[in-house]
C-alpha positions as CSV (number, residue, x, y, z in Angstrom):
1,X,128.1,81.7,20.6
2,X,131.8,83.0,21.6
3,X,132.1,86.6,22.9
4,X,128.7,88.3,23.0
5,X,128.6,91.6,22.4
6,X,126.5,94.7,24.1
7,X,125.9,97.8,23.9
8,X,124.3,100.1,26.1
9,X,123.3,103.8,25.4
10,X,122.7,107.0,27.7
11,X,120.7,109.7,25.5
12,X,120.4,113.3,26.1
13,X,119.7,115.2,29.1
14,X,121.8,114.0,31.4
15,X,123.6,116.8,33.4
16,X,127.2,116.1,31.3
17,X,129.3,116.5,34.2
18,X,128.6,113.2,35.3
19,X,129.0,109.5,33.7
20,X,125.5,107.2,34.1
21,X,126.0,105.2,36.6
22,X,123.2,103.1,34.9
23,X,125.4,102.1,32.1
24,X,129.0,102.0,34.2
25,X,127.0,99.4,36.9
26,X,125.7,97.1,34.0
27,X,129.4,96.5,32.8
28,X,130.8,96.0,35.8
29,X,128.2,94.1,36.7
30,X,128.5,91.9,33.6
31,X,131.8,92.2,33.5
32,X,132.4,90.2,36.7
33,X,129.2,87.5,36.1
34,X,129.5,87.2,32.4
35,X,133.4,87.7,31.2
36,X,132.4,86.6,27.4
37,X,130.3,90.0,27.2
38,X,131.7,92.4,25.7
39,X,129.7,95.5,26.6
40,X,130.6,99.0,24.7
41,X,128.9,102.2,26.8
42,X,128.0,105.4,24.3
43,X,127.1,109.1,26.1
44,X,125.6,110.6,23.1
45,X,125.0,113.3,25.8
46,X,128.6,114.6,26.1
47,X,128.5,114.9,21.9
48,X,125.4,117.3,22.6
49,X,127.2,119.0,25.2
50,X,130.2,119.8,23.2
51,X,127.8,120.6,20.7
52,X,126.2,123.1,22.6
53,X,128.2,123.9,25.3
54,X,128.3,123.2,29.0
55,X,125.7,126.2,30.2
56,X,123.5,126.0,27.4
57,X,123.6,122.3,27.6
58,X,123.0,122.5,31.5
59,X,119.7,125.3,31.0
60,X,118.3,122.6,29.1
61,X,118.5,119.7,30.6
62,X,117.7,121.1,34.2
63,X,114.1,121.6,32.4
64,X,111.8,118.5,31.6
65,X,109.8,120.1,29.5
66,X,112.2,122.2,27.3
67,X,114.8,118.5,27.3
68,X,111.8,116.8,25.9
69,X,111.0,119.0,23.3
70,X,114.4,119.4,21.8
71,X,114.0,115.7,20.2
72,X,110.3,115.9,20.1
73,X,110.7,118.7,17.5
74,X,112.2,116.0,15.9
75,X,110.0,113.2,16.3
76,X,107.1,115.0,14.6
77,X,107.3,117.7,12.1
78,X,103.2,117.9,12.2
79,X,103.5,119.4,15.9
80,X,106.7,121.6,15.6
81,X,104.8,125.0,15.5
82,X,102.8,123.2,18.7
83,X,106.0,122.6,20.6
84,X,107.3,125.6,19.6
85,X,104.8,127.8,21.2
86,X,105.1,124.7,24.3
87,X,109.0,126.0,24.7
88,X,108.3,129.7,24.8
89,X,105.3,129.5,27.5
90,X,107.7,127.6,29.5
91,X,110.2,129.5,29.0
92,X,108.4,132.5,29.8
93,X,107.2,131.0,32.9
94,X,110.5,131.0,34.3
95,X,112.4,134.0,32.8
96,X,112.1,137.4,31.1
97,X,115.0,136.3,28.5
98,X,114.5,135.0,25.0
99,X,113.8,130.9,25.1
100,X,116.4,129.0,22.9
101,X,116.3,128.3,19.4
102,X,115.0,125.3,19.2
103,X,114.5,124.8,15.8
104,X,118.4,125.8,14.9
105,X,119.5,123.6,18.0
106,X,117.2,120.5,16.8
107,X,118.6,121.1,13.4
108,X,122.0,120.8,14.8
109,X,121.4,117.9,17.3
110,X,120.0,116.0,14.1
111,X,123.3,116.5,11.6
112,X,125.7,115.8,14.8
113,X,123.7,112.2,15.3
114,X,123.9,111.8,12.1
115,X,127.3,112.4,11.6
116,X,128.3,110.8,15.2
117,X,125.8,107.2,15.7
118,X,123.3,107.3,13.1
119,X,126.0,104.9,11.0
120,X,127.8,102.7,14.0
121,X,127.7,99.4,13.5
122,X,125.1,98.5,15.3
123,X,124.2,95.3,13.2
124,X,127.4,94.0,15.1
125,X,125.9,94.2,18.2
126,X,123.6,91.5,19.4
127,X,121.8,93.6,21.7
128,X,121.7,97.3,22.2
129,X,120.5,98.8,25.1
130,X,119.1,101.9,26.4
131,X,118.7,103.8,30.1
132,X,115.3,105.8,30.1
133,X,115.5,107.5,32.8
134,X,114.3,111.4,33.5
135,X,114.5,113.4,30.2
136,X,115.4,110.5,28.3
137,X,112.2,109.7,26.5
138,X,112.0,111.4,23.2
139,X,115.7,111.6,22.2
140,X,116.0,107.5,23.4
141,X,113.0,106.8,20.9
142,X,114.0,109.2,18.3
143,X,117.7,107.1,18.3
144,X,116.5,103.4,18.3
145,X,114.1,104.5,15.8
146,X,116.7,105.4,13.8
147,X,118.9,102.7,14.8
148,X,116.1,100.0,14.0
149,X,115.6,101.9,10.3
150,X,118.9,101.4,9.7
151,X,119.9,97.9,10.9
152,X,116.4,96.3,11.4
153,X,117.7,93.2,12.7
154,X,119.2,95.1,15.8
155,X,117.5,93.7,19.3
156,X,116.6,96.7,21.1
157,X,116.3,96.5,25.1
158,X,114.9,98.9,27.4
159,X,115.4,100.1,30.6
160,X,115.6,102.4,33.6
161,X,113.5,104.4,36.3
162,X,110.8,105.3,33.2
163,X,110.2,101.7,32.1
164,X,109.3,100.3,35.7
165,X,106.4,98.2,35.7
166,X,103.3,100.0,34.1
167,X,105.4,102.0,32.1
168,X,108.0,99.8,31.0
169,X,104.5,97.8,29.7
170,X,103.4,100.1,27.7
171,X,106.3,100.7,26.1
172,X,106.1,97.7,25.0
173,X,103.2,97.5,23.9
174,X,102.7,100.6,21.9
175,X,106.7,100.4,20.2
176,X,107.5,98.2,17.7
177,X,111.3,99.0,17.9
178,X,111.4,97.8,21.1
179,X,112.2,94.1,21.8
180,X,112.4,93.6,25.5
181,X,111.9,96.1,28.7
182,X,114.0,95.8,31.8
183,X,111.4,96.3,34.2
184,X,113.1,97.2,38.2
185,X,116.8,97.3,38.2
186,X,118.9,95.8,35.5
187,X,121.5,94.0,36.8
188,X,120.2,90.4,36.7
189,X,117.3,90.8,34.2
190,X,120.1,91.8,31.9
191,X,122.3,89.0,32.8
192,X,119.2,86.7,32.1
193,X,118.3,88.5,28.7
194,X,121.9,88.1,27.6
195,X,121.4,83.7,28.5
196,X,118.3,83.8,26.5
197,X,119.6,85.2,23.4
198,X,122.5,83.0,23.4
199,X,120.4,80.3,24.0
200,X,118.2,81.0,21.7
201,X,115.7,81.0,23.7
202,X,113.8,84.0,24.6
203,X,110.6,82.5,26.3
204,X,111.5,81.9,30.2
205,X,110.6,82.8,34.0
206,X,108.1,85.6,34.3
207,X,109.8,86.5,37.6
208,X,113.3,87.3,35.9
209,X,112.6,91.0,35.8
210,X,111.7,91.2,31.9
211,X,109.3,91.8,29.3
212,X,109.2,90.3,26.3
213,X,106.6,89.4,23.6
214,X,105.7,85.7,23.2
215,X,105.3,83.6,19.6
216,X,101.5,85.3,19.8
217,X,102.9,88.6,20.2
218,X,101.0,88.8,23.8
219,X,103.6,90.5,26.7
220,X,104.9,88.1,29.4
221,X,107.1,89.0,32.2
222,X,107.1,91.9,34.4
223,X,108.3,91.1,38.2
224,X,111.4,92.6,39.4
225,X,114.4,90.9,39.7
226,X,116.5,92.1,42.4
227,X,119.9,91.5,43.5
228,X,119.1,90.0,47.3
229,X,122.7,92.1,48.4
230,X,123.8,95.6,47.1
231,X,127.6,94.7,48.6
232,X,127.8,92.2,45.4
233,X,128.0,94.8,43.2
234,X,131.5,96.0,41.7
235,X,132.9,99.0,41.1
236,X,131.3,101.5,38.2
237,X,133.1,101.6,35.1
238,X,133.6,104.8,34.0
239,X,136.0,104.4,31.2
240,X,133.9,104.9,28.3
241,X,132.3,107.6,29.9
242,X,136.4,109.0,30.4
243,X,137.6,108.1,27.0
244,X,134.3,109.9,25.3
245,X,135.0,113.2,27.4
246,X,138.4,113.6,26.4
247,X,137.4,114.2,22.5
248,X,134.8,116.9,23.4
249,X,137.0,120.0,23.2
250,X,134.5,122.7,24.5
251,X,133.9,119.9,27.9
252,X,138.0,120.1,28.3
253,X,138.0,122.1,31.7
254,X,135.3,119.9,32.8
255,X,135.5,118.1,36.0
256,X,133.2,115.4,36.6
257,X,131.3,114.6,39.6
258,X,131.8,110.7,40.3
259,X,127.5,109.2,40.9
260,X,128.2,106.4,43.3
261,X,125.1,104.8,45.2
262,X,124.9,103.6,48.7
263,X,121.7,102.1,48.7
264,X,118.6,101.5,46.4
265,X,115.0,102.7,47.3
266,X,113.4,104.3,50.4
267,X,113.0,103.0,54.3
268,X,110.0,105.5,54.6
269,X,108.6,104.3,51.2
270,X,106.8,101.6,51.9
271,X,104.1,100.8,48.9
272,X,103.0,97.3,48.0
273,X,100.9,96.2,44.8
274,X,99.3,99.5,44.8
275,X,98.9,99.4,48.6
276,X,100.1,102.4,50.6
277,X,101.7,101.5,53.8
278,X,104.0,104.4,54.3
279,X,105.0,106.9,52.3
280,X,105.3,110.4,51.3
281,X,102.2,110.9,49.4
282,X,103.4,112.8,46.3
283,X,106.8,110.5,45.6
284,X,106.9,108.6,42.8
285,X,110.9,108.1,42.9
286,X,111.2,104.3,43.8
287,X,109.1,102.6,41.0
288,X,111.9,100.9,40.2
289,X,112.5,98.7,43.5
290,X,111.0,96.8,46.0
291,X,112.2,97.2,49.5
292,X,115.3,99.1,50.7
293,X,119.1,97.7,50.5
294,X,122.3,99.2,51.3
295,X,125.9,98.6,51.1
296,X,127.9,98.1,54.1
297,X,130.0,101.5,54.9
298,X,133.3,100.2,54.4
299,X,132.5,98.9,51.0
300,X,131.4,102.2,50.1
301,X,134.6,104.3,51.4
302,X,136.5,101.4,49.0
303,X,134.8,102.4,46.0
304,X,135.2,105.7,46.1
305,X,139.0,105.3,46.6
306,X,139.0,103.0,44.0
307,X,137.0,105.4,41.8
308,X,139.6,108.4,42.7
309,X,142.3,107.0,42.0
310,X,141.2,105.9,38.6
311,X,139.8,108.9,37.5
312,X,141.5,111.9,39.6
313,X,138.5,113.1,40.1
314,X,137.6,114.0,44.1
315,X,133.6,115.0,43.6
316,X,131.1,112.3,44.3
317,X,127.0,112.6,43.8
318,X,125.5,110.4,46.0
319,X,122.5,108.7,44.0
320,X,120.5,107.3,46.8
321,X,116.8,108.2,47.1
322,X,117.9,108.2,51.3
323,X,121.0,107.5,53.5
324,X,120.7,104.3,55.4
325,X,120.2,106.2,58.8
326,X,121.6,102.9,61.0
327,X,125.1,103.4,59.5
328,X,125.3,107.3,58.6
329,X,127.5,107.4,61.3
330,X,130.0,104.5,60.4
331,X,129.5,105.1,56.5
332,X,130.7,109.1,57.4
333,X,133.9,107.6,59.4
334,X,134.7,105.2,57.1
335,X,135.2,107.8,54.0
336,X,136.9,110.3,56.4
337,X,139.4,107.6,57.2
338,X,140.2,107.7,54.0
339,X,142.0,110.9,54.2
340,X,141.0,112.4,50.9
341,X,139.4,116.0,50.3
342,X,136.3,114.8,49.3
343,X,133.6,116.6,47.6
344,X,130.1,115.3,48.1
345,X,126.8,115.8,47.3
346,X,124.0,113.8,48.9
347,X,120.0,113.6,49.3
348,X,119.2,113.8,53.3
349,X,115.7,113.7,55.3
350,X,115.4,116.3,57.5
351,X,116.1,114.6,61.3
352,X,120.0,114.4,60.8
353,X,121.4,115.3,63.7
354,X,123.8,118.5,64.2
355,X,126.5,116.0,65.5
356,X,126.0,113.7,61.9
357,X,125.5,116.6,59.9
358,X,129.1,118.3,61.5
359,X,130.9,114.5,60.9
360,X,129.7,115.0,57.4
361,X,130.9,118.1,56.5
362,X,134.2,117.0,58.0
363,X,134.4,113.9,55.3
364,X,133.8,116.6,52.3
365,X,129.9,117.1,52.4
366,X,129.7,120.2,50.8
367,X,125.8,120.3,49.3
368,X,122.3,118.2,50.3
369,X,119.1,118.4,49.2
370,X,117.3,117.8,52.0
371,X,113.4,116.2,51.5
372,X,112.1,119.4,53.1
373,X,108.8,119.7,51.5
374,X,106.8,121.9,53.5
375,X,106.8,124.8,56.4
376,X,103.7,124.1,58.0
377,X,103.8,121.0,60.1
378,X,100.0,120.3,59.5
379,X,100.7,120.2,55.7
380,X,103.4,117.4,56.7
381,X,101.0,115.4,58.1
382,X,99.0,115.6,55.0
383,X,101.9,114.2,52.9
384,X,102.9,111.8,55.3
385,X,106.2,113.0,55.0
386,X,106.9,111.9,58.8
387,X,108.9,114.9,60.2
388,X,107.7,118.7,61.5
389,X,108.2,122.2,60.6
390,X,111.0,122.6,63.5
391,X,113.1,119.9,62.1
392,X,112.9,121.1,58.5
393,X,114.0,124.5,60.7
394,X,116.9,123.3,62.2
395,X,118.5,121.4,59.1
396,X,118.6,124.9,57.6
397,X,120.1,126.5,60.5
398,X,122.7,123.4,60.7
399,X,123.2,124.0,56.9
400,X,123.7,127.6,57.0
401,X,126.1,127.6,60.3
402,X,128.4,125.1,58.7
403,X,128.6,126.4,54.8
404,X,126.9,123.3,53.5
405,X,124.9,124.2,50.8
406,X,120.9,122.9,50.4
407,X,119.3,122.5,47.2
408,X,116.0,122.1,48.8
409,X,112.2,122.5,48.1
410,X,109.0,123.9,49.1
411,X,106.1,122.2,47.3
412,X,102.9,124.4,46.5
413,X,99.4,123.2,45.7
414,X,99.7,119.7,47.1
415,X,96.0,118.9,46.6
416,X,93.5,119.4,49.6
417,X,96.3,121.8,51.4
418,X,93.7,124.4,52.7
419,X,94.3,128.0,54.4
420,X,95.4,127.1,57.4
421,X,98.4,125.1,56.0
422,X,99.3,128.2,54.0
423,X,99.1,130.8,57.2
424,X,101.5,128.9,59.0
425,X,103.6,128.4,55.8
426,X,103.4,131.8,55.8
427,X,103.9,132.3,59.6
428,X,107.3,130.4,59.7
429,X,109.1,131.7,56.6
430,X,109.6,134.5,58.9
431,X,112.4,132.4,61.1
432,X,114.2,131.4,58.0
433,X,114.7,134.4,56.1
434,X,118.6,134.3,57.9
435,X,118.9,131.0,56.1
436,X,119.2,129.8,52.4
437,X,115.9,130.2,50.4
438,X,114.0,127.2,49.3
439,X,113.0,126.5,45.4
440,X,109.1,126.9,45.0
441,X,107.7,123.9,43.0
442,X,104.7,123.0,42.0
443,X,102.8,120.1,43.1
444,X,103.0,117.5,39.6
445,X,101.2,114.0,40.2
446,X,103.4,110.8,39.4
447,X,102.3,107.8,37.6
448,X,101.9,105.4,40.9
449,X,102.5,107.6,43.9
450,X,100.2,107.6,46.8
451,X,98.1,110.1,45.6
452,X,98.1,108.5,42.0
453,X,97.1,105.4,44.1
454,X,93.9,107.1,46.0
455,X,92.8,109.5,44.5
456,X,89.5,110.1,45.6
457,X,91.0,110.9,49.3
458,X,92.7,114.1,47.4
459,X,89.5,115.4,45.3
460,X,91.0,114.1,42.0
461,X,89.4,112.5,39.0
462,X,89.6,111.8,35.7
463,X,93.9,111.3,36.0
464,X,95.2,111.3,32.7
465,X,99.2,111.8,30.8
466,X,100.3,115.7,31.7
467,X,98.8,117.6,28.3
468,X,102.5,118.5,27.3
469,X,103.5,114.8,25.8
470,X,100.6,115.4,23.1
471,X,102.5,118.3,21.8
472,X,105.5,115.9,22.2
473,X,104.3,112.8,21.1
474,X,102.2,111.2,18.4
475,X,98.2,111.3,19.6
476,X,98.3,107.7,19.6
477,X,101.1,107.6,21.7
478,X,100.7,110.1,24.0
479,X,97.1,108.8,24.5
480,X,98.2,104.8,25.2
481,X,101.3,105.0,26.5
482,X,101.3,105.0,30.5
483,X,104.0,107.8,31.6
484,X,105.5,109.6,34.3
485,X,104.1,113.0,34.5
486,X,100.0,113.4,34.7
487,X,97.4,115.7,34.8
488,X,94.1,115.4,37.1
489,X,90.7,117.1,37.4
490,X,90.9,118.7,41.0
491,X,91.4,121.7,42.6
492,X,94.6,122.5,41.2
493,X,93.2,126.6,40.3
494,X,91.8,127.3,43.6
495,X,95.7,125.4,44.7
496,X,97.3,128.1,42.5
497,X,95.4,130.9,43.9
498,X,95.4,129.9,47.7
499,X,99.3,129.7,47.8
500,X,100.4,132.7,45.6
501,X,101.3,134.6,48.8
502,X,103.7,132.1,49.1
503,X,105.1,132.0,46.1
504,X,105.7,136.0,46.0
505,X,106.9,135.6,49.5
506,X,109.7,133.0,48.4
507,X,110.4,135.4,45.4
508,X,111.1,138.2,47.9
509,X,112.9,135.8,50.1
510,X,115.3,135.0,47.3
511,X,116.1,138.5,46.1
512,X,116.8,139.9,49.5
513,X,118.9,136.8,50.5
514,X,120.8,137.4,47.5
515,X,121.4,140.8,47.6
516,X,122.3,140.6,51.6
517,X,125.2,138.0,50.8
518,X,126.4,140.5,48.1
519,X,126.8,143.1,50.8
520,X,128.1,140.6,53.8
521,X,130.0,137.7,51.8
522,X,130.7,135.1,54.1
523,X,129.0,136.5,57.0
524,X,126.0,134.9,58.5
525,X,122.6,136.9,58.5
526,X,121.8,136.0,61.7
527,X,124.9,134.6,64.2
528,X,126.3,135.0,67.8
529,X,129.8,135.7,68.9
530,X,129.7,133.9,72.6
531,X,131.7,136.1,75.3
532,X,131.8,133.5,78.1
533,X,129.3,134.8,80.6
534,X,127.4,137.6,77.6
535,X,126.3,136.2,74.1
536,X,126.6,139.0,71.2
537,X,123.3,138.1,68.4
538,X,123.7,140.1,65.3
539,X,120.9,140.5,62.7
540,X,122.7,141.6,59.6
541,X,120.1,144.3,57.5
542,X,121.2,146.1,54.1
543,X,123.7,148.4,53.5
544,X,125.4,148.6,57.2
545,X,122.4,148.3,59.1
546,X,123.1,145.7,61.9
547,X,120.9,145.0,64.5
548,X,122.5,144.0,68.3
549,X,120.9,141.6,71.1
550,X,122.8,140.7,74.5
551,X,121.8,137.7,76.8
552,X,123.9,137.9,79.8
553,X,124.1,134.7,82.7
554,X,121.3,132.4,82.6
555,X,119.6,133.6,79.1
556,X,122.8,133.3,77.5
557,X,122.8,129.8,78.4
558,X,119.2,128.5,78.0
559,X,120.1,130.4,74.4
560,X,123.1,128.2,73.9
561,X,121.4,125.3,74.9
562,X,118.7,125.5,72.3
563,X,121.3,125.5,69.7
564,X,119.6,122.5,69.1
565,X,115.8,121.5,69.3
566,X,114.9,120.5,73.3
567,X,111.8,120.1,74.8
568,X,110.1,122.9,77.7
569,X,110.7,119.6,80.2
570,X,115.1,119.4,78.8
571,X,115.6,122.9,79.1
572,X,113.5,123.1,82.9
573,X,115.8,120.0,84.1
574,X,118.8,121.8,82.8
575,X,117.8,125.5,84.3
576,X,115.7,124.0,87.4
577,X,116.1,127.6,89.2
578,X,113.6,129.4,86.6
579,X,109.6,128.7,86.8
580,X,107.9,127.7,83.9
581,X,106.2,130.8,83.8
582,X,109.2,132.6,83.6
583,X,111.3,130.3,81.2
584,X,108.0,130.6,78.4
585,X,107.9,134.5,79.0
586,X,112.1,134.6,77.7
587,X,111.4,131.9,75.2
588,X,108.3,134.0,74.3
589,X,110.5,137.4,74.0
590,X,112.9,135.7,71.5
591,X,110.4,134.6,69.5
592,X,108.7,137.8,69.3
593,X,112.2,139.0,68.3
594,X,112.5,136.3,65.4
595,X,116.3,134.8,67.4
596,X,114.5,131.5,68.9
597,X,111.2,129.7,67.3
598,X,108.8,127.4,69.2
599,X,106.6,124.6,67.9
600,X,104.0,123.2,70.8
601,X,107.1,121.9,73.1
602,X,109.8,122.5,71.3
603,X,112.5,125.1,71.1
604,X,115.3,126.0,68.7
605,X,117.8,129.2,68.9
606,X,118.3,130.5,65.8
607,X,121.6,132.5,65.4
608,X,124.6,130.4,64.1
609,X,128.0,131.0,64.9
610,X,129.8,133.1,63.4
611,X,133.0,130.9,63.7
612,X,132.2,127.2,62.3
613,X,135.8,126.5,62.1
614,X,135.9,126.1,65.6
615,X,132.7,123.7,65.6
616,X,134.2,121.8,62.8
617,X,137.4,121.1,64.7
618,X,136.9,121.0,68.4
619,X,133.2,119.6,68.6
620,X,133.3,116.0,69.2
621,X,131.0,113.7,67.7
């Protein structure tokens, strides 16, 4: 066999400002190990956006549920009043508006696909491949379902964060249409896949990352394969991706954000053959991979000049589950010595420190979601999530003083939370209400996280797919295939119930945030104007309510001083002149006075500056 020929396929939902860097890695990948590939990448997603347009496209595919159900609708005309009535209760759950017309924007999604891929020549291909990751599920089998009617000689390969392991199995098992699963990252299961077929020989080492079905039509394969060194890897290629964009008219003014990845997996996560060593106990995000791997920080900073340059594009989203936290430092240099005006969003945990967090936003970090989880530091215990409530604290003061923006999270119902945990939930959201408001989200259990793992140490039984894929799926389907989203018998009502104060207290959090930065724009809610020997603290109120504090001498120095967390014993050896006694009694006053919060030892001041510029360019780090 001369040139082989591949092609790989990214499916709706997407977000459709950015290329997969699933697909882009493979053909670098392959283009480097494997020059007599030729490897073709189709974004059937950026068709659907045009389609639809960039907002209506975006509402969609930042919902599971409602992504899933657009090709589901498709998938099974028996069900279509059932996932019909599934859209507009989760619509409704969400928003007063009207839910989307599903059944005119199925109808429309159909004659596009048919007009757009149903007729490629995919007989030409020798294998045609397809990244399942989140959202993915019902439009990727609805396409090589229709690809395999139409050219039923087509080998059809799976693969991606939904086909890992147990899941990728099942697949297999329980869809004909489907001729191998990539099971753990691609790169060298697909480079072994590729030898086999030209070969012609498809049986081979069970340890080469794949699944396949033998002569008997019994599954073999299944452990990962991973690349030993993430600094092998070439640059993504993001041509195809480039190239498809520029024939979408209504995606013309789009600017795409450039995914690049740093690293794969999770230092914290550490979970082996169903074994929990460490980990946070409701993750399921690194299925995928064994271990953790990162690139060295220079070799990052390369790519993305490489990957400017050839796109003119100056917004990168950082993949990574978590920044290697031995080089944050030198990986934050490296891309600021490359004296571009970066854009960057990036996944953090919550014990960055200010110094890191000010380098960052120097090299162009403009937005984080930062693994915040919880309020209550006893409810981070419980999810072995390894940090406290004062950390999570002072990452949204840090974020808030220096304009980076945090997409983060506050998890409800995580099973066997109890009152307690939701008191000092409760307790603390009083500190942050100066900062940005977190997202309230439910607790959902994923196929192999910790708690999927043990369940009996979380009062769940009887764990079974989430309800939804039954209205999405054929019954037999939904019944035998193993996938991502479950449902449990626990105590998920009394869950609901305990931690509504919460949830209405976020709600109220949200509004009055909003409306505050209405009426103060740029201004921080809470910040401090230092006068040498006085420090000004302003608490900004509606309309043009402003409330005043002045710490003079010594207070306005233990103040400063707490800027970030220290310990009663640090702020004692700093200020040796006052007593314990009367050191707790100021700390105590600001406190009572929401400007300072205290957790057992430690203390954190709360007021930002109201002049980051000058932290941003004189503070050295």
């Amino acid at each position: 066999m001369g040139t082989f020929r591949l092609a790989l396929v990214s499916m709706p939902w997407p977000l459709a400002n950015r290329p997969s860097i699933q697909l882009a890695t493979l053909k670098s990948f392959l283009r480097e190990k494997a020059p007599e590939v030729e490897t073709d990448c189709y974004h059937p997603y950026l068709q659907v956006g045009n389609l639809l347009g960039i907002q209506a496209y975006n509402n969609i595919a930042e919902r599971t549920w409602m992504a899933e159900a657009i090709y589901g609708y498709l998938l099974n005309p028996k069900k279509r009043v059932e996932i019909l009535d599934l859209v507009r209760k989760e619509h409704a759950s969400r928003t007063k508006t009207s839910p989307p017309d599903l059944k005119t924007i199925s109808s429309q999604i159909h004659r596009l696909h048919q007009g757009h891929h149903f007729d490629l020549e995919w007989s030409s291909y020798d294998l045609v491949g397809f990244s399942i990751c989140l959202s993915q599920l019902t439009s990727s089998l609805y396409m090589f379902r229709q690809i395999r009617a139409r050219h039923p000689s087509c080998r059809i390969v799976v693969g991606g964060s939904s086909c890992a392991g147990e899941l990728g199995y099942s697949l297999l098992a329980n869809l004909p249409e489907i001729d191998f699963v990539v099971s753990g990252e691609g790169e060298l299961p697909l480079l072994e896949l590729i030898n086999r077929i030209k070969k012609d020989e498809l049986e081979g080492d069970e340890s080469s990352g794949l699944l396949w079905r033998d002569a008997q039509g019994s599954i073999r394969g299944g452990e990962f394969n991973q690349l030993p060194d993430l600094n092998d890897l070439p640059v993504p290629e993001y041509r195809d991706y480039f190239d498809e964009l520029s024939r979408q008219p209504r995606l013309a003014t789009l600017v795409p954000s450039l995914p690049l990845e740093t690293s794969r997996g999770c230092w914290w996560h550490r979970v082996k053959t169903g074994s929990v060593e460490r980990a946070c106990k409701f993750c399921n995000l690194n299925l995928q991979w064994r271990g953790y791997r990162s690139k060295e920080p220079h070799q990052v900073a390369r790519e993305m000049e490489e990957l400017a340059a050839q796109y003119a594009s100056l917004k990168f989203f950082f993949v990574d589950n978590i920044l290697d936290n031995n080089k944050l430092h030198e990986l934050f240099k490296c891309i600021n010595d490359a004296g571009r005006d970066f854009e960057i969003f990036t996944e953090l945990r919550a014990p960055v420190s200010r110094s890191d967090l000010i380098q960052m936003r120097r090299t162009g970090v403009t937005q984080v979601q930062v693994g915040i989880e919880a309020l209550s530091t006893r409810l981070l215990r419980k999810i072995n999530k390894g940090t406290t409530a004062i950390q999570n604290i002072e990452i949204m003061k840090h974020c808030e003083e220096l304009g980076i923006q945090h997409l983060s999270n506050l998890m409800l119902g995580f099973p066997g939370s109890d009152a307690e945990d939701v008191a000092e939930t409760l307790h603390n959201l009083r500190f942050v209400m100066p900062f940005q408001p977190l997202r309230k989200v439910r607790f959902w259990l994923g196929q192999n996280s910790p708690v999927a793992l043990h369940p009996k140490e979380y009062g769940i039984r009887r764990i079974t797919n989430h309800p939804h894929y039954h209205s999405l799926l054929p019954d037999s389907l939904a019944n035998s295939l193993c996938l991502m989203v479950k449902t449990y018998v626990g105590d998920r009502t009394r869950q609901k119930k305990l931690w509504r104060p919460v949830a209405r207290e976020i709600e109220r959090w949200q509004q009055r945030y909003t409306s505050l930065r209405r009426q103060h724009l740029q201004t921080p809610l809470l910040s401090y104007r230092d006068g040498g020997d006085f420090l000004l603290i302003r608490r900004r109120a509606e309309g043009s309510e402003m409330e005043t504090f002045r710490l003079r001498g010594s207070s306005r120095a233990i103040y400063r001083f707490c800027e970030t967390r220290r310990t009663l014993e640090e702020i004692r050896r700093e200020f040796p002149r006052f007593s314990s006694d009367k050191l707790q009694t100021f700390i105590s006053h600001m406190v009572g006075k929401l400007l300072m919060f205290q957790e057992g030892r430690q203390v954190l001041s709360l007021a930002v500056s109201e002049e980051p510029h000058k932290i941003l360019c004189n503070e050295k780090t």
